[in-house]
C-alpha positions in Angstrom: 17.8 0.4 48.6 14.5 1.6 47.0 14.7 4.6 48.4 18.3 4.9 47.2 16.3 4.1 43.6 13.8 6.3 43.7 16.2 9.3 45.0 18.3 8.4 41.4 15.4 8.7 39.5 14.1 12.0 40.5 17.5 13.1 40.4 18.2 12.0 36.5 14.7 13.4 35.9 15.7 16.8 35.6 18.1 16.1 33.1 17.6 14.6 29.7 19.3 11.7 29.7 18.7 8.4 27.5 16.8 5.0 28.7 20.5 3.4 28.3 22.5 5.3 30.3 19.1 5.6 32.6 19.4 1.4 32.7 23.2 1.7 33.5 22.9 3.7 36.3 20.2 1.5 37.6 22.2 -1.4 36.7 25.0 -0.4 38.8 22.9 0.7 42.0 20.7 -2.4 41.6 24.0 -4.4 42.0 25.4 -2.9 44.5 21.9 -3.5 46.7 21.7 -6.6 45.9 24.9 -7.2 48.2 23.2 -5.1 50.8 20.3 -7.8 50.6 22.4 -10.9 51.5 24.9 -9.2 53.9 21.3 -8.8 55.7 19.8 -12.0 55.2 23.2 -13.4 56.9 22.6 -11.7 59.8 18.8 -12.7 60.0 20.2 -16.2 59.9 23.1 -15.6 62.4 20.3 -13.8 64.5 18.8 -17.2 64.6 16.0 -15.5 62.0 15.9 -18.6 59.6 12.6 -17.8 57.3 13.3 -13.9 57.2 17.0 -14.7 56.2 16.2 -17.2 53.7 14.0 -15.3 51.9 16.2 -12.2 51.7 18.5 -14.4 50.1 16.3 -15.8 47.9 15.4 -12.1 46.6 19.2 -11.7 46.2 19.4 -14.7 44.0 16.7 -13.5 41.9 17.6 -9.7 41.7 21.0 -10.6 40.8 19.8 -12.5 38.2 18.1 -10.0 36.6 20.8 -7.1 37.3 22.8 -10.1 35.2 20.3 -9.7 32.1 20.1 -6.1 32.2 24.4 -5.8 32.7 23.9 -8.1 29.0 21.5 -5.7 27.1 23.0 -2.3 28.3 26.6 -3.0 28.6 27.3 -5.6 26.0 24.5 -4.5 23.8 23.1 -8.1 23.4 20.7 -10.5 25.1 21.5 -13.2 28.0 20.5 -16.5 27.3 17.6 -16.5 29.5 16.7 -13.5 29.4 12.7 -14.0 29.7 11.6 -10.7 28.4 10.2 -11.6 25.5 8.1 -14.1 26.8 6.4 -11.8 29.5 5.9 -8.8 27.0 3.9 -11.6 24.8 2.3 -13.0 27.8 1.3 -8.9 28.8 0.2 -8.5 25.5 2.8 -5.9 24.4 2.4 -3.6 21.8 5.8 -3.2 20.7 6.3 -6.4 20.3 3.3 -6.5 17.7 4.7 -3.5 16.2 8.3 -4.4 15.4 7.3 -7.6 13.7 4.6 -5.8 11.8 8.0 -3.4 11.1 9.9 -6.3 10.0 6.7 -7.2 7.7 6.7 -4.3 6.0 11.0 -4.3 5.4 10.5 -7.4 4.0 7.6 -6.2 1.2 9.8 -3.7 1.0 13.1 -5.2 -0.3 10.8 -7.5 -2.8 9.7 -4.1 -4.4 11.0 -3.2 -7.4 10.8 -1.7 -10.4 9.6 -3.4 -13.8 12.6 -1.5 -16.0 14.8 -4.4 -16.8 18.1 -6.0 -15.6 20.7 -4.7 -16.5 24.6 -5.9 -16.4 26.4 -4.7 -13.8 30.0 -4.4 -15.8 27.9 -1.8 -17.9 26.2 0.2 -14.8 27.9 3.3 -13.6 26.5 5.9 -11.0 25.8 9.0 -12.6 26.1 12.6 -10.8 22.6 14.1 -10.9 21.8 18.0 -10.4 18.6 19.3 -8.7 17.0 22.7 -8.5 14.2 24.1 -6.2 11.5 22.6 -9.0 12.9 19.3 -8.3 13.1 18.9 -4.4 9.5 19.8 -4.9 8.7 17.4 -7.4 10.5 14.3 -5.2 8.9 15.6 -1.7 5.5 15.6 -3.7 6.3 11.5 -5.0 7.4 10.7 -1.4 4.0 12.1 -0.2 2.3 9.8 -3.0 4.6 6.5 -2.2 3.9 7.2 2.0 0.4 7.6 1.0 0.6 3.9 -0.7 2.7 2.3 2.5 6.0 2.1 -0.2 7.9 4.6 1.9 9.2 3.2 5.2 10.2 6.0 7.6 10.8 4.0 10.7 15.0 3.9 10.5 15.1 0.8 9.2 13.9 -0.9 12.6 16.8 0.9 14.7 16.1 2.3 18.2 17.7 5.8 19.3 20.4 4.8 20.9 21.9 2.4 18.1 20.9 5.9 15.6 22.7 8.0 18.0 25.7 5.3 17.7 25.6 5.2 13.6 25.5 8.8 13.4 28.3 9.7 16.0 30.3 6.7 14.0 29.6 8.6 10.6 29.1 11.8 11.5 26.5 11.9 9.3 22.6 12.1 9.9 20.8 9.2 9.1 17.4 9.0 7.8 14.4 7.5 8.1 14.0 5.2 5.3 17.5 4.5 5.3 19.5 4.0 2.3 16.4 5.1 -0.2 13.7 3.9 -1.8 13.3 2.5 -5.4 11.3 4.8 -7.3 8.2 2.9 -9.0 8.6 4.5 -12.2 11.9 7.1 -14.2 13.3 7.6 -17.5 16.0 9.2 -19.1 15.0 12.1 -21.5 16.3 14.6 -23.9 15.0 18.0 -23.3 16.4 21.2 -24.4 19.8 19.9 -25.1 19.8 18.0 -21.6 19.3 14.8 -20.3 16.3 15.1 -17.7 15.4 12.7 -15.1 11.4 12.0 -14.9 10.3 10.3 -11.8 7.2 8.9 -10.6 4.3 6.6 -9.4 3.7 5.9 -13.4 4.5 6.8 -16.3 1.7 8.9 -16.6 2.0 11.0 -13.3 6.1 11.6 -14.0 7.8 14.6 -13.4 11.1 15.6 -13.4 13.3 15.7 -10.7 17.2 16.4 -11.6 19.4 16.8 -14.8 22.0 14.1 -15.1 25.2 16.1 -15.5 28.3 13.5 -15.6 28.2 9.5 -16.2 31.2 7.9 -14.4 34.0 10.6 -14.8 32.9 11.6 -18.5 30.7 14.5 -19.5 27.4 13.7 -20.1 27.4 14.5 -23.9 30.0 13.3 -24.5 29.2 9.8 -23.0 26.5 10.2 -25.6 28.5 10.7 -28.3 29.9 6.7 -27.8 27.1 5.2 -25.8 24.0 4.7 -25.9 22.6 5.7 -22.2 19.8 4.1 -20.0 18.8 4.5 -16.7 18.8 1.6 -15.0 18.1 2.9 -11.7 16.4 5.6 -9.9 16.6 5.9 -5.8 14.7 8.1 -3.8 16.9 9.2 -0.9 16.8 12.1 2.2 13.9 13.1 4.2 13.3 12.9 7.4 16.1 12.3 9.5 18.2 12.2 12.8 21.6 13.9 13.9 23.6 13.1 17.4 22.9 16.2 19.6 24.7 16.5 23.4 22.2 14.3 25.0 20.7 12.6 22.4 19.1 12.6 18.7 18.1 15.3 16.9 15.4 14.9 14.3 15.1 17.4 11.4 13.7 17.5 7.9 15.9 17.6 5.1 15.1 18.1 1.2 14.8 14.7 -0.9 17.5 13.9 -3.4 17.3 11.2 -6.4 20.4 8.4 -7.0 20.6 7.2 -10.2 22.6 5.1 -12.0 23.1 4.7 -15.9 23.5 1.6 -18.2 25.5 2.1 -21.8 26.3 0.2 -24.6 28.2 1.1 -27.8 26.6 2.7 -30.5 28.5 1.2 -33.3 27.6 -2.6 -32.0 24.4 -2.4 -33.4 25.7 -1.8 -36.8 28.4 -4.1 -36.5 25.6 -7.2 -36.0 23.4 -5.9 -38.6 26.9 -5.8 -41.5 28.0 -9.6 -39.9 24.3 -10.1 -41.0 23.8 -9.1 -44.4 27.3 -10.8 -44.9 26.1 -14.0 -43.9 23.1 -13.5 -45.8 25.7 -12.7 -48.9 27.2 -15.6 -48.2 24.7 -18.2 -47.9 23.5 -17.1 -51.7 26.7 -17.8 -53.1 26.4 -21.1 -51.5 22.7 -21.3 -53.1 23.8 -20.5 -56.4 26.7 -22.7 -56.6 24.8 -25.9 -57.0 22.1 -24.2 -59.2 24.7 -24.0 -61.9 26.1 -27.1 -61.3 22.8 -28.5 -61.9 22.3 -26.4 -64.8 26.0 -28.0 -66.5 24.4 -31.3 -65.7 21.3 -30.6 -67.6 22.7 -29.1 -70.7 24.9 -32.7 -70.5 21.9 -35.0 -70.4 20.2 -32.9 -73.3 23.1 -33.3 -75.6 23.1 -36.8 -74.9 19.8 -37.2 -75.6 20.3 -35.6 -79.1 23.2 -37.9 -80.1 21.3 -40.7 -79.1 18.3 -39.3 -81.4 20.5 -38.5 -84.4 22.3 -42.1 -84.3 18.9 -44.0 -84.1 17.9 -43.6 -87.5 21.0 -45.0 -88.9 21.3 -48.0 -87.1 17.6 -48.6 -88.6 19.1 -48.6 -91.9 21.8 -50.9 -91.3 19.6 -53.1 -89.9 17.5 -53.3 -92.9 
């Protein structure tokens, strides 16, 4: 059986072929020599060879067991229940295992990243189409260099191995990268330049470039969007890079140029005018109100004066008729 092993192995060496279909085939020859083991501890034990045949089937019992684990992680693509692997890599001291949870680490600080622009409303976000030239590819490879530099830019596939890459990308036909669906950029603004509406990038405000002309928000024209709206942007992904491609045995990694997502946040122009108007009406209002009983007070007063006169003119008089 080991030889029938090792004869497999040189033989799929001269090909270059996967680890999974590598554990497959080893899955399947493994199996099949582990029936070879009992049928010959059986006839140790019929040969009146108790210990030999006992132990030969004690292998069997355990190689089976673990040609039971491996049929679990390359065939059905999950773990068995007792699968101890785990436990002996930690045991060995692994260093895979200390470098996928530092992996995870890091995809966990990286989804609490983001931005300090603002929230914005989703029912007034819309993705906005976003045109790059050769100045602007540049500009985003350059702030990719600066956010890898600062451990912002994961480039590890989002913690995928090859095979489930290979998988994704034969599924979507489509290359997938290494940090995945992008990266928030730290800092980007919408500007006016020129008659356009330039997208500035960066680390900070004071280090931004630009790195693509926003052409169309939603389905309407960027101008004229403006013409209505007033436009933000209220998000800015870095996207592209590095990434992999299903070739005939396998991945195939390449570079590719970096790209910006953005998405744009409006409101209506004529709001703001529209709450400063209810304003000064309201404001109108609440004078008349003031000024009503100012008057009212001001009848009173002119009543208690004349009052006050009668009652000085008809003093004298009664004097008299008293005397």
């Amino acid at each position: 059986m080991l030889s029938l092993l090792d004869m497999a192995n040189h033989f799929l060496g001269y090909f270059n072929v996967n680890t999974t279909l590598k554990g497959r085939i080893y899955t399947i020859l493994g199996f099949f020599g582990d029936w070879y083991l009992l049928y010959i501890g059986i006839r140790f034990i019929q040969n009146q060879g108790y210990l030999r045949g006992a132990l030969l089937i004690l292998v069997f019992f355990a190689l089976m067991y673990f040609t039971l684990v491996n049929f679990f992680f390359y065939f059905l693509k999950r773990r068995f229940v007792l699968d101890p692997s785990e436990r002996i890599a930690a045991l060995l001291g692994d260093e895979r295992l200390k470098e996928q949870e530092s992996r995870f680490n890091d995809h966990d600080r990286y989804d609490h990243f983001a931005p300090a622009t603002g929230l914005y409303d989703e029912k007034q976000v819309i993705p906005a189409k976003v045109e790059l030239n050769g100045t602007n590819h540049k500009n985003l490879a350059q702030i990719a260099a600066q956010l890898q530099a600062a451990n912002l830019l994961p480039q590890d596939y989002e913690g995928h191995s090859d095979q489930e890459v290979l998988n994704q990308a034969k599924e979507t036909n489509k290359p997938v990268f290494a940090i995945g669906e992008g990266t928030p950029l730290p800092y980007f603004d919408l500007r006016q330049q020129d008659g356009h509406f330039v997208v500035y990038a960066g680390m900070n405000q004071m280090t931004a470039l630009p790195v693509g002309r926003v052409t169309r928000v939603g389905l309407s024209d960027i101008k004229q969007a403006h013409e209505q709206f007033k436009l933000f942007l209220a998000t800015a992904v870095l996207q592209g890079g590095v990434a992999k491609s299903a070739g005939r045995s396998g991945v195939i990694e390449r570079r590719l140029p970096y790209t910006v997502k953005v998405e744009v946040a409006f409101s209506e122009k004529n709001a703001a005018s529209n709450a400063t108007s209810q304003n000064s009406s309201a404001f109108s209002e609440s004078q008349t109100f003031t000024e009503e009983p100012k008057r009212s007070f001001a009848k009173s007063a002119e009543n208690v004066d004349s009052v006050n006169n009668s009652l000085s003119n008809k003093t004298p008089q009664n004097r008299r008729e008293n005397r």
